[in-house]
N, C-alpha and C positions, 0 to 999 in steps of 0.2 A: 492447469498451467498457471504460471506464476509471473507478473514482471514487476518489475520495478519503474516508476514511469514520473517526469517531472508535470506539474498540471502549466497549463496555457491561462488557467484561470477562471476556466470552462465548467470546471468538475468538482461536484458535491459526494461529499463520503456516503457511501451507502447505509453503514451504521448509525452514526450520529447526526448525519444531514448538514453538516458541517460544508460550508465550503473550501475548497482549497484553492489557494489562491497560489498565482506566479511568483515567485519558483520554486515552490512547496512540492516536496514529495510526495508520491500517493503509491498503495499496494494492487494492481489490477490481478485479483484470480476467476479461473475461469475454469466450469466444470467440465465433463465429460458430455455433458447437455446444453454446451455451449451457453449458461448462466453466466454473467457477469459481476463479480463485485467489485467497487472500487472502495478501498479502506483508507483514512489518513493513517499520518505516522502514530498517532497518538492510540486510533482504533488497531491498527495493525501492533503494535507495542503491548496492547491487552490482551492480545489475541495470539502472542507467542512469535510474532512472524517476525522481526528483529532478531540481529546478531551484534552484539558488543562487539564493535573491533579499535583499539585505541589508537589508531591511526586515521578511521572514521567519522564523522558524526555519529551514524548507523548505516547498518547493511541490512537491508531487507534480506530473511529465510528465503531463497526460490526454490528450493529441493522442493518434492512430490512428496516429501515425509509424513 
């Protein structure tokens, strides 16, 4: 599963170790073995999970694709 989630200021990217601060974006997925990752915009951006839409900053990909 996929969400799209605002940080509190609480939450470091699981890939770069990055923090993400308020009111930053972040990617939360989560597998079938109930694993967590939490990605920034910039790791999620690498990683294909962005959608260009010009009416938005970015859209976070939530499909299962």
């Amino acid at each position: 599963m996929r969400r799209g989630c605002i940080s509190l200021g609480t939450v470091k990217c699981g890939e770069c170790g990055r923090g993400i601060v308020y009111p930053e974006r972040y990617l939360v997925l989560e597998d079938e073995n109930g694993q967590v990752l939490k990605l920034c915009v910039q790791c999620s951006e690498s990683r294909g999970y962005l959608k260009d839409k010009p009416e938005a900053e970015a859209l976070f990909n939530l499909s299962d694709e």
